[in-house]
C-alpha positions in Angstrom: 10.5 -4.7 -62.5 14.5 -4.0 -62.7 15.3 -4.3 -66.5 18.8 -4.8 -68.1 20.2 -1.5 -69.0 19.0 0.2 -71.9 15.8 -2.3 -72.7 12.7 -4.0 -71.8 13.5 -7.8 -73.3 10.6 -8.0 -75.9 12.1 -11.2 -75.9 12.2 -13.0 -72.7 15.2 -15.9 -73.2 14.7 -18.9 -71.0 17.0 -19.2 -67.8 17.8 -22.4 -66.6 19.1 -22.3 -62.6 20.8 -25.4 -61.2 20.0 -25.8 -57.2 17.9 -22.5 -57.5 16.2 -23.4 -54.0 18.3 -21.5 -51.9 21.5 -19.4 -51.3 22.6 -18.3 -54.8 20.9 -19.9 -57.1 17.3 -18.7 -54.8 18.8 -15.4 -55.5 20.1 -15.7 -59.3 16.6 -17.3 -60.1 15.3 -14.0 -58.0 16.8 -11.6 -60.3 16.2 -13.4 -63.6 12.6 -13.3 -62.9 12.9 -9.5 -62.0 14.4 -8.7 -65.2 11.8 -10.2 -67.4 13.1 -13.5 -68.4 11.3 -17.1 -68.1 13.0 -18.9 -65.3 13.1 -22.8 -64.1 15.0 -24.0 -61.6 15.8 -27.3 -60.4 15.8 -28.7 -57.0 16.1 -31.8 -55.3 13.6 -30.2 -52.5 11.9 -26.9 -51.7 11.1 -24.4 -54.6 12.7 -21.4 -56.3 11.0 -18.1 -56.2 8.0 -16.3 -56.9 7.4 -16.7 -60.9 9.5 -19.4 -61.9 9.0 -23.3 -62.3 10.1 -25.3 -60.2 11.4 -28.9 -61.7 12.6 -31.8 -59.6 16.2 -32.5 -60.8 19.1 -34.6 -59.1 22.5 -33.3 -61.1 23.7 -36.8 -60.4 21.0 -38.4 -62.0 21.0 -38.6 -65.7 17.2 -39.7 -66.3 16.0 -37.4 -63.8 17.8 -34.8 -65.5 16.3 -35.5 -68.8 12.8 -36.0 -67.5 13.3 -32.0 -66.2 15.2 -30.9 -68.7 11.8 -31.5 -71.1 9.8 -30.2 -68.8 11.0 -27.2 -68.8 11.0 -27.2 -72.6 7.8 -27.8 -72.7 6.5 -25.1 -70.3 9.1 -22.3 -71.4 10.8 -23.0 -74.8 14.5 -24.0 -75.5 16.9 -23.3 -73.0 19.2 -20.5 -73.7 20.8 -19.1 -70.7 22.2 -21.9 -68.2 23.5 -21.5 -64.7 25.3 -24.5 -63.4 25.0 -23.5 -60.0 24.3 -26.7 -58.1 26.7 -27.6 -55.6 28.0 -29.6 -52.2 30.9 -29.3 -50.1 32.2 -32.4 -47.8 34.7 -30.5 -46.0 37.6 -32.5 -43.7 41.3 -32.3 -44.2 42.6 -34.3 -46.7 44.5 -37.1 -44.8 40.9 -37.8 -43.3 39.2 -37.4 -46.7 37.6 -40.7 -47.4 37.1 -41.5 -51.4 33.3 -41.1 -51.1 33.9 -37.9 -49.3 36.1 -36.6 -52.9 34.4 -38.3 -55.1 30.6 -36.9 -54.2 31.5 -33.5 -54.5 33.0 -34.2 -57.6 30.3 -36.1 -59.1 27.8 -32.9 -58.0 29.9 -29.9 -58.6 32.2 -31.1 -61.3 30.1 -34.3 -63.0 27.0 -32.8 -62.6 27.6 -29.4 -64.4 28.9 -31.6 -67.5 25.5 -34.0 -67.4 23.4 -30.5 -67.8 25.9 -28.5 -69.9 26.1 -31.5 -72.5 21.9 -31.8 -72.8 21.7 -28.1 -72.7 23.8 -27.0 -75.2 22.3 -29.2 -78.2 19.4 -26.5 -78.5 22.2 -23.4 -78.0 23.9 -24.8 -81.2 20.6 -25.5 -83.0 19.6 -21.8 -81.9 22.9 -20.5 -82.8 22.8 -18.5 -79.4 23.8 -20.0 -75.9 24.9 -18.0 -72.3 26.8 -20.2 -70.0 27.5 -19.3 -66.5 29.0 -21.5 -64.4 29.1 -20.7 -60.8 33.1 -21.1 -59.3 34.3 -20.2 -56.0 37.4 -17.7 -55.0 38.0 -20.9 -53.3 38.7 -22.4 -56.4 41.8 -20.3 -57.5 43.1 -19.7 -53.7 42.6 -23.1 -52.4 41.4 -23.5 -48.5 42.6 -26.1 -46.0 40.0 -28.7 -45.6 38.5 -28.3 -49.0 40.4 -30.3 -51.3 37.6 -32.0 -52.8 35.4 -28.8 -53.5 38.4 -26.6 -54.3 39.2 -29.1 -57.2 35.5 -29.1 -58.5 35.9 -25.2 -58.5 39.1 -24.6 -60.5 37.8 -27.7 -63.1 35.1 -25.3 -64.0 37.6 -22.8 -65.6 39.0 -25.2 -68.4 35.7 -26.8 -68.8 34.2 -23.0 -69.8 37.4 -22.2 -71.5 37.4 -25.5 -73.7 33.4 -24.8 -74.6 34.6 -21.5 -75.2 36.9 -22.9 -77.9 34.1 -25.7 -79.6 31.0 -23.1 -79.3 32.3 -19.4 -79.6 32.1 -18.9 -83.0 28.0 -20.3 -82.5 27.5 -17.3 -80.1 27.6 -19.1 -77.4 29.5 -17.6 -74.5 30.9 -19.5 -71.3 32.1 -18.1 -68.5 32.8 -18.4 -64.7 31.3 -16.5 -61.9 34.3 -16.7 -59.1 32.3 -15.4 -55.5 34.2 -14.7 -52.7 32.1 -15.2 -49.1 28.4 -14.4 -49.3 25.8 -14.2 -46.6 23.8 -17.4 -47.1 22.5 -20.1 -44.8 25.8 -21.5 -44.6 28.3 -19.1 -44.3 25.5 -17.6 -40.9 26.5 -20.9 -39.3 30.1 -20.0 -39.0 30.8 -18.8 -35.4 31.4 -14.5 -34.9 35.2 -15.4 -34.5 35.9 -17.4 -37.6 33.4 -15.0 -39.5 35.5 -12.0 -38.0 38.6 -13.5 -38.9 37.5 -14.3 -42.8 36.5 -10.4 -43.3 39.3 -9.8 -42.0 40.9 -10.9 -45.1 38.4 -9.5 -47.3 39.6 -5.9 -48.2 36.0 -4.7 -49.3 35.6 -5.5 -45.3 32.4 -7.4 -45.5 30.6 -10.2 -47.2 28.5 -10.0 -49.8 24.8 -9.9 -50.7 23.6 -13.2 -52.9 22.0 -10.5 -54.9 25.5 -9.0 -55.3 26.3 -12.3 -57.3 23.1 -12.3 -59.2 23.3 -9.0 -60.6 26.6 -10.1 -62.3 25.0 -13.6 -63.4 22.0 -11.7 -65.0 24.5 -9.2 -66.7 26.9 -11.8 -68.6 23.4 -13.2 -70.0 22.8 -10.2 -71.0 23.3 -9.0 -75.0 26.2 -6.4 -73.4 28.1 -9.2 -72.9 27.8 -11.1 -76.0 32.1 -10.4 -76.7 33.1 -11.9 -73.1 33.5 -15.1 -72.8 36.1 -18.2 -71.1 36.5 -15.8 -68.8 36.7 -16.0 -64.6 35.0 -13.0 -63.0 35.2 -12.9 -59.2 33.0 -10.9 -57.2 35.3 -11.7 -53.9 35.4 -8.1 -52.9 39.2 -8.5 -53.6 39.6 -11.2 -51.6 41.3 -13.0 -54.8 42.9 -10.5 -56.9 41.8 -11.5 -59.9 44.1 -15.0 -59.4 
């Protein structure tokens, strides 16, 4: 088993992953349950990985999020470390945007992360400890054509984990956004080799990244090393961003 630096938790917090089924959150959940912690994710369908619980969860759906929420209590303790990772994208330019088309991906990537961050941290401030990590995009702080609606989601996340920042940081509890750039996952594979050539292009580290690449960083700011960061945006873009 990999280990944060320095120790073996003799603790094991409890790691809530949002859409830990696949992509990201498969591979957050992955590394979580590599370093030692207790790990549910939820999914609308399929399961997360090899050691963690699986609950069924719809971000959009307040009872179903409840009726998870105590699941996982029950199985694994109060939730300490949350990763609102759960998201869609509806992609079309924006004079063919329809209103459903904006307003689902908010209600997902933007709405959604508010229903679980508002349930989750009641037991952070009873605890009087709390790791929030909310999953951005580079996307988020560059923009990209055809991408209004997610794009928006993305940047919200910033002054959502900056204003919790500003209520819960002197209950150590930490929030904080995790910016990635292009990663190899399902989706991105489905690009075509020209547009996938012409993003890394763009990229100067010259190549996407590993999901695990994203992970490692997640698991990190969870950690008790990074107990002083927090309201912070940390992109792991290969410099795609530049810090913006």
């Amino acid at each position: 088993m990999v280990f944060p630096q320095g120790a073996k938790l003799e603790n094991p917090r409890t790691v809530l992953v949002t859409g830990g089924n696949r992509g990201i959150g498969f591979a957050i959940a992955e590394e979580f349950v590599a370093s030692g912690y207790k790990v549910a994710v939820t999914a609308r369908s399929g399961s997360g990985p090899q050691g963690s619980l699986t609950v069924r969860a719809d971000v959009t759906d307040g009872e179903s999020l409840d009726a998870a929420l105590a699941q996982v209590e029950s199985e694994l303790g109060p939730i300490e470390v949350l990763v609102a990772n759960a998201g869609i994208t509806k992609d079309t330019l924006l004079m063919r945007m329809t209103d459903e088309e904006f307003e689902s991906v908010v209600n997902t990537n933007l709405s959604g992360v508010f229903r679980v961050l508002r349930r989750v941290t009641k037991g952070m401030i009873k605890a009087k400890f709390g790791r929030v990590i909310l999953i951005g995009s580079v996307v988020g702080l560059l923009g990209s054509a055809g991408q209004v609606n997610y794009a928006a989601t993305k940047s919200a996340l910033v002054g959502m984990a900056r204003s919790v920042t500003r209520e819960l940081g002197g209950r150590n509890i930490t929030a904080n956004v995790v910016a990635p750039g292009f990663i190899d996952t399902d989706m991105t594979a489905e690009l075509t080799e020209e547009l996938q050539a012409s993003y890394r292009a763009k990229i100067p580290a010259g190549r996407f990244a590993a999901p695990s690449e994203v992970a490692k960083v997640v698991r990190w700011l969870a950690s008790d090393e990074a107990a002083y960061i927090s309201g912070a945006v940390i992109p792991v873009d290969g410099g795609l961003g530049m810090g913006h």
